[in-house]
C-alpha distance (Angstrom), angle and dihedral (degrees) to the residues before:
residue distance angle dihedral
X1 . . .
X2 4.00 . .
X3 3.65 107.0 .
X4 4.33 106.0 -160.5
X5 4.23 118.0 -166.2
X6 3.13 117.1 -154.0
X7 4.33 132.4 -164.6
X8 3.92 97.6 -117.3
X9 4.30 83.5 -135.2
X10 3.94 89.8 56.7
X11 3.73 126.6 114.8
X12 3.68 95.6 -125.7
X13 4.07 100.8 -131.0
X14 4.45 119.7 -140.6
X15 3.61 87.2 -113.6
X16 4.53 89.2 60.5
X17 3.41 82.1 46.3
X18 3.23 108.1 57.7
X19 3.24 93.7 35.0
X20 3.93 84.8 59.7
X21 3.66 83.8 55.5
X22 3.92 93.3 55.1
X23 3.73 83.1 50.7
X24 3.43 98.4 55.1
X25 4.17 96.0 38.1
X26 3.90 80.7 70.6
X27 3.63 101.5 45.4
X28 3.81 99.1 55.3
X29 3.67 114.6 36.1
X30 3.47 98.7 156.4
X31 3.58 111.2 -127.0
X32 4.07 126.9 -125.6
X33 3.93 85.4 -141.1
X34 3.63 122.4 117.8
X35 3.74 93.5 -177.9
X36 3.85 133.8 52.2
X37 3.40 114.0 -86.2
X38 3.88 120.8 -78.6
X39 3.66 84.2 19.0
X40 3.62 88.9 145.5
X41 3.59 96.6 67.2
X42 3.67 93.1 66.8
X43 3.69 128.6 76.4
X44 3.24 116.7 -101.2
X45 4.09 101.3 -103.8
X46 3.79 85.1 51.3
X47 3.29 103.9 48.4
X48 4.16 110.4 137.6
X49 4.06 108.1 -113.0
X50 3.77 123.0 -165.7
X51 4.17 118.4 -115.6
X52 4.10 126.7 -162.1
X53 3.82 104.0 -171.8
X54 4.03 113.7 -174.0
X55 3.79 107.9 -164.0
X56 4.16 95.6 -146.7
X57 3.62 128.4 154.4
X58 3.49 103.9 -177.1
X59 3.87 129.2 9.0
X60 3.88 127.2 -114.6
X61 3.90 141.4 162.8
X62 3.73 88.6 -78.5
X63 3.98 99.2 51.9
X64 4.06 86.8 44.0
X65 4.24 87.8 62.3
X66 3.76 91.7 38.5
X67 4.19 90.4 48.9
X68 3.56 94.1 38.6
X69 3.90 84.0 53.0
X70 3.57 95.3 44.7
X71 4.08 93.5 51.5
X72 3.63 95.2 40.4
X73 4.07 96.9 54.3
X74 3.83 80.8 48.5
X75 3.53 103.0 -107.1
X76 4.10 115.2 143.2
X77 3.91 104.8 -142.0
X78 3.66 125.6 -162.1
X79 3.60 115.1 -152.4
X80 3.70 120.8 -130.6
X81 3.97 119.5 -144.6
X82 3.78 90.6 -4.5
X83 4.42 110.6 -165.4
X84 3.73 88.0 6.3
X85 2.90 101.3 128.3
X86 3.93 113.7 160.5
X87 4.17 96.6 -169.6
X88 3.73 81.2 -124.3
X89 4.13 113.6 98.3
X90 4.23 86.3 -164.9
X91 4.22 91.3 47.5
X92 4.07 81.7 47.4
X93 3.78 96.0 52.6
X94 3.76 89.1 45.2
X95 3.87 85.6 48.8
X96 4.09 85.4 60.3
X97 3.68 90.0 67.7
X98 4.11 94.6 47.9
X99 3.36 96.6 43.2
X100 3.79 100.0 53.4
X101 3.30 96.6 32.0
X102 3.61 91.0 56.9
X103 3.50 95.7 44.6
X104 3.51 95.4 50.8
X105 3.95 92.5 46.0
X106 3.93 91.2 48.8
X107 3.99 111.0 27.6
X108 3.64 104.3 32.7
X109 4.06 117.4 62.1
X110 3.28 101.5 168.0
X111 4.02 114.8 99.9
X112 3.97 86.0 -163.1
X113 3.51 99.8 46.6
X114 3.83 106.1 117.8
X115 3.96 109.6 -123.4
X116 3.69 124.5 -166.0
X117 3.86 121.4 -172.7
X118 3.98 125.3 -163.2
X119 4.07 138.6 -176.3
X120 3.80 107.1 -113.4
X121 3.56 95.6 -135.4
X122 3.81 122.0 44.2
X123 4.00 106.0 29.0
X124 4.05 130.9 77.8
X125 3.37 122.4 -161.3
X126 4.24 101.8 -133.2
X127 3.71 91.2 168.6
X128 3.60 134.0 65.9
X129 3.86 118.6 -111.1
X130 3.85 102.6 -106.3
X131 3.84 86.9 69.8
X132 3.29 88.1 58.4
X133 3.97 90.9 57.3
X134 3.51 91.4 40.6
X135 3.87 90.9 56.7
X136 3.76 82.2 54.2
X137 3.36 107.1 55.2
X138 3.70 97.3 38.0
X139 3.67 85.4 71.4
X140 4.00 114.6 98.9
X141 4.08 87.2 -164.2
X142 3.85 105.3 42.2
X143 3.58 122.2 152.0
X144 3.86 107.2 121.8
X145 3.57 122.5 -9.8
X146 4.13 122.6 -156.3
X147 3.60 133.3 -167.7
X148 4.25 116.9 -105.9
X149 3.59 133.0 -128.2
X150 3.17 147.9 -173.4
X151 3.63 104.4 -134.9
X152 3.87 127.1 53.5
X153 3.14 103.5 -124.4
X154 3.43 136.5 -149.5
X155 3.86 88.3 5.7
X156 3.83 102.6 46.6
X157 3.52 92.9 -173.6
X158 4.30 140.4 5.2
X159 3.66 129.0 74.5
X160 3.96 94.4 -43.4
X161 3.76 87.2 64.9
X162 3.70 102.3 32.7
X163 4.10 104.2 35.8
X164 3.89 89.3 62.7
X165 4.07 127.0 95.8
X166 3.40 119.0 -82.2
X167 4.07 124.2 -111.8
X168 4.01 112.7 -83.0
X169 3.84 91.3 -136.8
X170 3.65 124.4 112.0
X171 3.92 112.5 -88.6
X172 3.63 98.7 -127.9
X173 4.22 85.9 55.0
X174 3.78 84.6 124.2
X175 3.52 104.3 25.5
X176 3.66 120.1 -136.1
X177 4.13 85.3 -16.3
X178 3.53 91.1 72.5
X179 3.82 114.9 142.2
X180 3.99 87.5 -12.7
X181 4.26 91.4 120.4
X182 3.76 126.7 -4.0
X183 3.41 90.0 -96.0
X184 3.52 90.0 67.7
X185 3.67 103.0 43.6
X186 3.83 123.6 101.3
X187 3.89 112.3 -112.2
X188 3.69 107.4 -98.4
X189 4.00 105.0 148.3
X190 3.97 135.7 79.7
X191 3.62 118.4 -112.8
X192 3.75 112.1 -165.0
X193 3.99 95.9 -147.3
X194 4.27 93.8 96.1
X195 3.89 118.4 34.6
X196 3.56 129.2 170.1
X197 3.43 144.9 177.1
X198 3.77 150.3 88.3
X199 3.45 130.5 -49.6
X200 3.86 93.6 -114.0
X201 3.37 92.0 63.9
X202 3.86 104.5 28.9
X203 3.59 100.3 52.9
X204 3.77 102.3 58.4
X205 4.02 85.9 38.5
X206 3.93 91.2 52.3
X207 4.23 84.6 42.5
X208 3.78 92.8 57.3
X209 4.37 81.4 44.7
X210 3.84 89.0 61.3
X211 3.20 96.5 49.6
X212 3.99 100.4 47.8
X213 4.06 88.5 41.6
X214 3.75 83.8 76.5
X215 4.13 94.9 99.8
X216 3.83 95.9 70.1
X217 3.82 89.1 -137.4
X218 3.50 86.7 72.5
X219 3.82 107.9 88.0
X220 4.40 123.1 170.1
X221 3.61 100.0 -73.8
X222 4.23 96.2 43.7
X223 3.86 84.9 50.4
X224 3.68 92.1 54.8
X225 3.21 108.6 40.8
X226 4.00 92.8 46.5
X227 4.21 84.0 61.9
X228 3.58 93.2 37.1
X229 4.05 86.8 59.7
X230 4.13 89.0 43.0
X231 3.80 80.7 76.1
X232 4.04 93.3 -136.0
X233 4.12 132.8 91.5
X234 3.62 90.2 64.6
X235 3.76 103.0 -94.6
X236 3.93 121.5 179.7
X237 3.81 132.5 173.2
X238 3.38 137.2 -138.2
X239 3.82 95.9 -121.5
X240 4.30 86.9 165.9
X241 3.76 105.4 48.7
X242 3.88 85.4 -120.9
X243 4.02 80.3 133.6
X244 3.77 112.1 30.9
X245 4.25 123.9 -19.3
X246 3.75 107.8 -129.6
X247 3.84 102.9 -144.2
X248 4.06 90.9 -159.5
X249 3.93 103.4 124.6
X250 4.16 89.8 -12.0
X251 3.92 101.4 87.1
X252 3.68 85.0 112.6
X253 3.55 87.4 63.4
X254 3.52 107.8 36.5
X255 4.27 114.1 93.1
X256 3.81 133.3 169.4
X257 3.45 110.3 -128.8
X258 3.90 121.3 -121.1
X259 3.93 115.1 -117.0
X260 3.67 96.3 -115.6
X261 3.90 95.6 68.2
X262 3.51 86.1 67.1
X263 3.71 123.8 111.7
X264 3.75 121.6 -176.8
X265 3.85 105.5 -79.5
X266 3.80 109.7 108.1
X267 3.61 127.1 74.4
X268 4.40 121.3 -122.6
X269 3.34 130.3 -118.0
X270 3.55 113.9 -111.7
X271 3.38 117.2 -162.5
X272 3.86 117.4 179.7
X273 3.66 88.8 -64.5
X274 3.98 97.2 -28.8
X275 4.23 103.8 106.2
X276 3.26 107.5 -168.0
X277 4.04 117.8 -168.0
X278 3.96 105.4 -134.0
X279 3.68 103.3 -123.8
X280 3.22 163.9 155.5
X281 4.07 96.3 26.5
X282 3.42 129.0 -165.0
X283 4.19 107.6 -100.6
X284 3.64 125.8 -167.8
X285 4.45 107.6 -134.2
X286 3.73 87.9 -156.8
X287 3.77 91.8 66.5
X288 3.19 114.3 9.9
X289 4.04 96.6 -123.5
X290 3.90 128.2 133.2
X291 3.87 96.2 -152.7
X292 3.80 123.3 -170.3
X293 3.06 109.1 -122.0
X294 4.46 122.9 47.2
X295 3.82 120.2 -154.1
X296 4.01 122.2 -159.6
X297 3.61 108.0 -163.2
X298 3.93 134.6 154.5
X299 3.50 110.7 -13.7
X300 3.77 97.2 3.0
X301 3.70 93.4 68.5
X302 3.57 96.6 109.3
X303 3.94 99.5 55.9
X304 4.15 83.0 65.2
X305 3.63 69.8 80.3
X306 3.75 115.1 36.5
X307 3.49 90.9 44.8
X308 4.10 98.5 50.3
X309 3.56 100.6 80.9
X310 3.97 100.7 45.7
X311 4.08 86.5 48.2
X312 3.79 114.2 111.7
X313 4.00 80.7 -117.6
X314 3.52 94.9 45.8
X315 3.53 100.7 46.5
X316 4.37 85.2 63.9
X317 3.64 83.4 35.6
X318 4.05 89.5 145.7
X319 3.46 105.2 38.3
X320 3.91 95.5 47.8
X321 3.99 81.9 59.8
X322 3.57 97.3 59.3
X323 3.41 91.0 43.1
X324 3.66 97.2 57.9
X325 3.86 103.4 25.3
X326 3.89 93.5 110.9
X327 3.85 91.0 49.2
X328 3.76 112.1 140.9
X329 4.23 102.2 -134.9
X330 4.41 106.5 -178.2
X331 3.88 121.4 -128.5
X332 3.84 123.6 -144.2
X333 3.89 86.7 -109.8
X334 3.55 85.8 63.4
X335 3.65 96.3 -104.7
X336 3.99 132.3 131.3
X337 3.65 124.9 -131.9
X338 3.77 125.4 175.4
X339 4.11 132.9 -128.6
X340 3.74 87.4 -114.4
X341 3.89 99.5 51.1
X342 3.88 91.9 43.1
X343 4.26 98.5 34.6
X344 3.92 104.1 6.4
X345 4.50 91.4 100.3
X346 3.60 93.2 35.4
X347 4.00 102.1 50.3
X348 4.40 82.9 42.4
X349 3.62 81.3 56.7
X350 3.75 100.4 42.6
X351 4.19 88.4 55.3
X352 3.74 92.1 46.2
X353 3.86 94.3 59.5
X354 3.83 95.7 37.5
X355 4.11 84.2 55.6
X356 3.57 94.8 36.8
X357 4.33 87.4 47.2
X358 4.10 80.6 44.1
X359 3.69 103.6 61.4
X360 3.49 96.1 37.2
């Protein structure tokens, strides 16, 4: 694919644009597959399936947007320590690592089953989930794939954030700003908030997670990056937002793209009889990629947002509610809930404010 880098300060011209939009046309082509790929060669009680686990112990306005993303690119997410809630945010980040780690261990057999793990609270999902496999398997060196940042974090500095490889991107990305600010440095470091891979390689790395999260300091993302710097278990990142575009320190290069620099090349939503065109996306300038899946950490927190209501989900915002309000969504007790019971009073809530902040 065409990779464009772009000065932050530019005046991005129509021709970079659509050229971004070129670019992007050939990284997702949404595939007519319901399985993973060479599913066919397996018998069928093998067959690889694809997983979404959301660790989330209690729901909010955030996790509504990033389920009601998840179920309306058709993904089927199971969530992972659902209403428990500990009262303590570090025993609920530890809880991440027990609860998928268990699941995976004990509900999924499979070592090819494809298994993609999310935070609850700062990610949409604006892509359905056969670009996600697709991103997969177009990867020569897959084992485990991480999301980048640009900060190294918790560490902020020492051999954790040093003694790891360097970004992939040209050095002269941001010109003579280059590593000036964090908003200016290439990502280099693993952010724990979007994980993928299969269960061959996950399980033993999420195994090896349990039994480091033992020192309670040690929440998700220390874990992680401590075995991504041991150099073993296979870990790669997502240096090119080809999988998800961490907004931490890159709001300045994040944009929603305007419907007419669409061509035909994405499939709508259909809804019962609710079509819904899929666009604008999220696109990351530095790269030029549309990924499908958008993370809000840190500092970008408050585009989760901004951003919401010009989304192509956001702008139907209402009617994609009633449409999925009876959706069944599993629990790692092997219970079902649905998007009404779980975000039914909190999105009525949500409207009422915006309209009552509206007319005032």
């Amino acid at each position: 694919m065409i990779r464009m880098f772009l000065h932050p300060s530019r005046v991005l011209p129509v021709l970079i644009l659509l050229a971004l939009v070129w670019s992007c046309s050939m990284l997702i082509r949404i595939s007519s597959r319901s399985g993973l790929p060479l599913a066919l060669t397996y018998p069928p009680a093998s067959r690889p399936r694809f997983h979404l686990l959301i660790p989330i112990s209690s729901p909010n306005l955030a996790f509504c947007r990033c389920l009601k993303t998840a179920l309306i690119n058709g993904y089927s997410p199971v969530l992972i320590n659902w209403m428990q809630d500990s009262g303590s945010e570090i025993k609920n980040k530890l809880a991440k690592i027990t609860g998928v780690g268990n699941y995976i261990s004990k509900h999924i057999e499979n070592d090819s089953d494809l298994i993609l793990t999310t935070d609850g609270f700062d990610v949409w999902f604006q892509q359905s989930f056969e670009v996600v496999i697709e991103y997969y398997y177009s990867k020569p060196d897959r084992q485990i794939v991480f999301g980048s940042d640009k900060l190294c974090y918790p560490y902020i500095e020492g051999p954790m954030c040093d003694e790891v490889p360097k970004s992939p991107m040209p050095s002269d990305v941001y010109g003579s700003n280059l590593d000036t600010d964090h908003i200016y440095t290439r990502p280099r470091w693993l952010n724990a908030g979007v994980i993928l891979g299969t269960r061959k390689y996950l399980n033993p790395l999420y195994q090896e997670a349990l039994r480091k999260k033992i020192d309670m300091e040690k929440a998700d993302q220390k874990v992680f990056t401590e075995l991504y710097h041991s150099g073993k278990w296979g870990i790669n990142l997502d240096f090119w937002s080809e999988l998800t575009f961490s907004l931490g320190w890159s709001v300045h290069e994040a944009v929603q793209m305007p419907d007419y620099y669409y061509s035909v090349r994405s499939e709508d939503v259909v809804l019962g009889r609710l079509k819904i065109p899929r666009r604008p996306l999220v696109w990351s300038l530095l790269t030029g990629t549309c990924p499908p899946i958008v993370h809000f950490p840190g500092d970008s927190r408050e585009k989760f947002y901004t951003m919401w209501y010009p989304s192509w989900v956001g702008k139907f915002d209402k009617k994609i509610t009633e449409q999925i309000a009876q959706q069944k969504i599993s629990t790692d007790d092997g219970k079902f809930v649905t998007f009404e019971s779980i975000c039914g009073q909190i999105e009525r809530d949500t409207w009422a404010a915006d309209q009552l902040r509206d007319s005032s």
